[in-house]
ChimeraX commands (.cxc) that place a marker at each C-alpha (Angstrom):
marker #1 position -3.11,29.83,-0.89 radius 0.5
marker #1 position -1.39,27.40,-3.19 radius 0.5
marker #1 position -3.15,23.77,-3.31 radius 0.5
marker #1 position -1.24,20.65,-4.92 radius 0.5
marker #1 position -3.52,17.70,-6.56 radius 0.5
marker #1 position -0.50,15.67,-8.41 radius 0.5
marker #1 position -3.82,13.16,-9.75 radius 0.5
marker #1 position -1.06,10.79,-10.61 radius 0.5
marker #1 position -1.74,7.04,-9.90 radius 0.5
marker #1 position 0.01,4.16,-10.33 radius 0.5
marker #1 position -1.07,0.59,-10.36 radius 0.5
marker #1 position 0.64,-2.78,-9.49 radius 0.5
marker #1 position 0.11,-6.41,-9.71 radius 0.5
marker #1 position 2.48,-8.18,-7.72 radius 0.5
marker #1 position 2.42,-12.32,-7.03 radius 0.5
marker #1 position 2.93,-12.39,-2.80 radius 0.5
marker #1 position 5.31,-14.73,-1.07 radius 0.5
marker #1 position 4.72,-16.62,2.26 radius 0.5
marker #1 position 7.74,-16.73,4.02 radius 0.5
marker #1 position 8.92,-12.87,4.71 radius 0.5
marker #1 position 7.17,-9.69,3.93 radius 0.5
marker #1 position 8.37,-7.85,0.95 radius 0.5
marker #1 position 7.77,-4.14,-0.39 radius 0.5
marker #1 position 5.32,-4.13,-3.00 radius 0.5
marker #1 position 6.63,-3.81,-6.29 radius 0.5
marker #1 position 7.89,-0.23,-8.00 radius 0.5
marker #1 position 8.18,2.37,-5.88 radius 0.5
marker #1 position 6.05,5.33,-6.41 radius 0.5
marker #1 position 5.15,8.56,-4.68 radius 0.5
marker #1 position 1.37,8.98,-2.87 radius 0.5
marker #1 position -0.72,9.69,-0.30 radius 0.5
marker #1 position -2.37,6.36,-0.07 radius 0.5
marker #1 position -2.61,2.82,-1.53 radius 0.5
marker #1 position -5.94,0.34,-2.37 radius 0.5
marker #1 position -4.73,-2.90,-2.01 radius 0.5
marker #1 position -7.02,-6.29,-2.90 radius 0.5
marker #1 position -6.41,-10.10,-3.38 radius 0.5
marker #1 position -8.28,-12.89,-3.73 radius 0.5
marker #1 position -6.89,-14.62,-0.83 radius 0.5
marker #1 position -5.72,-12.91,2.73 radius 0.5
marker #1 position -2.79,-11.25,2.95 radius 0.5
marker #1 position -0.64,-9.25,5.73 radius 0.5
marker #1 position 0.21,-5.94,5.95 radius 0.5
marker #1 position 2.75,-3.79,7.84 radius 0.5
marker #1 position 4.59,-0.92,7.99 radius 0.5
marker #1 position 8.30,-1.38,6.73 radius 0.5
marker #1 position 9.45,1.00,9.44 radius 0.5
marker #1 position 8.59,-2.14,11.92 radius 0.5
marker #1 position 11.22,-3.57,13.46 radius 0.5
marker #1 position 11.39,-6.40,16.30 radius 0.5
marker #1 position 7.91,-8.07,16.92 radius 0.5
marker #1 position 5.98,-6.74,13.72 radius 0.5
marker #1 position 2.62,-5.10,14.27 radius 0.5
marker #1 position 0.63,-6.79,11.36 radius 0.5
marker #1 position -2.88,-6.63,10.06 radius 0.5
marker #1 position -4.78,-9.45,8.28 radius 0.5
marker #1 position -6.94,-8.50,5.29 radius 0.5
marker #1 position -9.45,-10.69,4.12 radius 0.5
marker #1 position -9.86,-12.56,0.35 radius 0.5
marker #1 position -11.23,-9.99,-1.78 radius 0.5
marker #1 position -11.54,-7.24,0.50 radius 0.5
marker #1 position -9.95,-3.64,-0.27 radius 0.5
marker #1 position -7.64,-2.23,2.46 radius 0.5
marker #1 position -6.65,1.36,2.24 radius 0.5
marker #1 position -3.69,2.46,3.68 radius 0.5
marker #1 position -3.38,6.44,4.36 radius 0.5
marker #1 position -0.53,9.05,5.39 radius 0.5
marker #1 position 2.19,7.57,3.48 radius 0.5
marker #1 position 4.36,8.92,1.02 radius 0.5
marker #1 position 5.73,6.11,-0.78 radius 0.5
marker #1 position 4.62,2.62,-1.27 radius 0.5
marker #1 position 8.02,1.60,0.11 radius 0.5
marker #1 position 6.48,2.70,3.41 radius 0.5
marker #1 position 4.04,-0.59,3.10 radius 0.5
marker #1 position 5.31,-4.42,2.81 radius 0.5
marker #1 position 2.74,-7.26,2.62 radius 0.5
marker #1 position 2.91,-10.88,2.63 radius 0.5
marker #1 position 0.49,-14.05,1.44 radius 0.5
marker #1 position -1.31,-16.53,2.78 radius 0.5
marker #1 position -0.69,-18.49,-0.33 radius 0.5
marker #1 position 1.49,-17.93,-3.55 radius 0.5
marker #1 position -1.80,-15.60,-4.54 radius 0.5
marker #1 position -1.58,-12.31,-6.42 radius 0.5
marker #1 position -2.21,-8.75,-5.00 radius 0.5
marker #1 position -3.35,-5.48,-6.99 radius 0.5
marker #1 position -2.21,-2.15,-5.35 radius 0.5
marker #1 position -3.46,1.14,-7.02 radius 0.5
marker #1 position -0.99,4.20,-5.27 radius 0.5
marker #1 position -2.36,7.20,-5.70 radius 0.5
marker #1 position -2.67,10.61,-4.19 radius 0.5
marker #1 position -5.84,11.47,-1.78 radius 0.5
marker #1 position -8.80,12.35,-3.54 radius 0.5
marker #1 position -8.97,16.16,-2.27 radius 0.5
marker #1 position -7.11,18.75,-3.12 radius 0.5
marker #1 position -4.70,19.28,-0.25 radius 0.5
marker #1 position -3.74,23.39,0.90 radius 0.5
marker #1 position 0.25,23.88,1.11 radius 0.5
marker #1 position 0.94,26.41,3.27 radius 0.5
marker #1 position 2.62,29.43,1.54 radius 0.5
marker link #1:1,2 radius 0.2
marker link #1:2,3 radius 0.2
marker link #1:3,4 radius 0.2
marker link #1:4,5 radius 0.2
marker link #1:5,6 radius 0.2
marker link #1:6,7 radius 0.2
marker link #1:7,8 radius 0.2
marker link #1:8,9 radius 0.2
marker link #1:9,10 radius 0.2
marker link #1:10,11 radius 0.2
marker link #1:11,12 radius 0.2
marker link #1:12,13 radius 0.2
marker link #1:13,14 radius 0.2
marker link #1:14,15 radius 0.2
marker link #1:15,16 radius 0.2
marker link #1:16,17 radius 0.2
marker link #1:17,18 radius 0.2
marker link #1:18,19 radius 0.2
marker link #1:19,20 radius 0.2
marker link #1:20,21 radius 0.2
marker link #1:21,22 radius 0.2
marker link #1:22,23 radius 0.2
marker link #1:23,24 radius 0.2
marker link #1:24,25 radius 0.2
marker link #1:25,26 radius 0.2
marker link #1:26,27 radius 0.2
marker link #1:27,28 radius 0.2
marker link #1:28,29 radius 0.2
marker link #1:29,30 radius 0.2
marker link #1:30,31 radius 0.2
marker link #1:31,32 radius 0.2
marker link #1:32,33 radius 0.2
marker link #1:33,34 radius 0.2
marker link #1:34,35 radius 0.2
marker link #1:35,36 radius 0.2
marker link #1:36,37 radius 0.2
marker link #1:37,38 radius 0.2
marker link #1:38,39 radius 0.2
marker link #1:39,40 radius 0.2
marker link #1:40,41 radius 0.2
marker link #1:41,42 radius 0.2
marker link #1:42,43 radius 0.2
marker link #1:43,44 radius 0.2
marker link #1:44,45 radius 0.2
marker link #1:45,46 radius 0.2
marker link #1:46,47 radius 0.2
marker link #1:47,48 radius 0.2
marker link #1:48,49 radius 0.2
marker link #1:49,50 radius 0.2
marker link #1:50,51 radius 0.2
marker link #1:51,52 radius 0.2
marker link #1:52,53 radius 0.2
marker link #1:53,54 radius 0.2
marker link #1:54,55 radius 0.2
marker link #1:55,56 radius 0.2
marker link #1:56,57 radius 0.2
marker link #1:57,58 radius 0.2
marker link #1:58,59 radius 0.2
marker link #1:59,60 radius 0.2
marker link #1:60,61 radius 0.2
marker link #1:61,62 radius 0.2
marker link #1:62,63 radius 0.2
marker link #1:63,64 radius 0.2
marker link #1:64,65 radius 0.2
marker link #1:65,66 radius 0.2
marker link #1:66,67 radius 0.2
marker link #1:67,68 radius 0.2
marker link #1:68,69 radius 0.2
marker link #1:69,70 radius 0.2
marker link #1:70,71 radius 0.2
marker link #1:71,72 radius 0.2
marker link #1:72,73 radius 0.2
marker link #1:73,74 radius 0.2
marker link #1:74,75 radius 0.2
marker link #1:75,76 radius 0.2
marker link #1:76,77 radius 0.2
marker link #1:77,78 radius 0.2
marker link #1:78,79 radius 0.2
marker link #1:79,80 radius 0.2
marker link #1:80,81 radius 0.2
marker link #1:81,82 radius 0.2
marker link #1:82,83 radius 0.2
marker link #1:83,84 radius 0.2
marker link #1:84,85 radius 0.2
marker link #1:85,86 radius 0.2
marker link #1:86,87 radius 0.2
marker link #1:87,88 radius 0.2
marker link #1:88,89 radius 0.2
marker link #1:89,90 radius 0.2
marker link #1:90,91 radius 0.2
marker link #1:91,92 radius 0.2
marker link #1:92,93 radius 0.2
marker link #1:93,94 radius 0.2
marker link #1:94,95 radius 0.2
marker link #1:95,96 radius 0.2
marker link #1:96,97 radius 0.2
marker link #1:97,98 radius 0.2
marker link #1:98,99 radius 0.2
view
């Protein structure tokens, strides 16, 4: 059995807006992305469409988000013209691809 552990990462800093939710900065392949501020934020999937289905994260608390494949799949949006920090990355384990 062939397994696949990529261990590439990729980390963002990206100052969040208040009006509309926006996708966070470069676009990058993974399995998951940590994302922290030091002031809430939103968060919600950028396949939402119609009344968005949104979570609050509080100020300096880390919010994983899992079973993506892109960080294009996530868009966030402030509180307050604060700054967020978003590490992408792939999950920790090594993951089996079937062969």
């Amino acid at each position: 059995m062939a397994f696949t552990n990529s261990n590439q990462c990729n980390t963002q800093k990206q100052t969040l807006g208040t009006s509309a939710y926006a996708a966070l900065g470069t676009a990058a392949e993974c399995s998951e992305v940590i994302l922290v501020s030091t002031d809430l934020f939103y968060v919600k999937s950028s396949a939402d469409s119609g009344t968005p289905v949104e979570m609050l994260v509080p100020a300096n608390t880390y919010f994983t988000v899992r079973g993506i494949t892109n960080t294009t799949d996530v868009t966030v949006k402030g509180n307050s013209t604060s700054v967020l920090y978003a590490r992408a990355q792939f999950y920790t384990s090594m993951t089996p691809i079937a062969s």
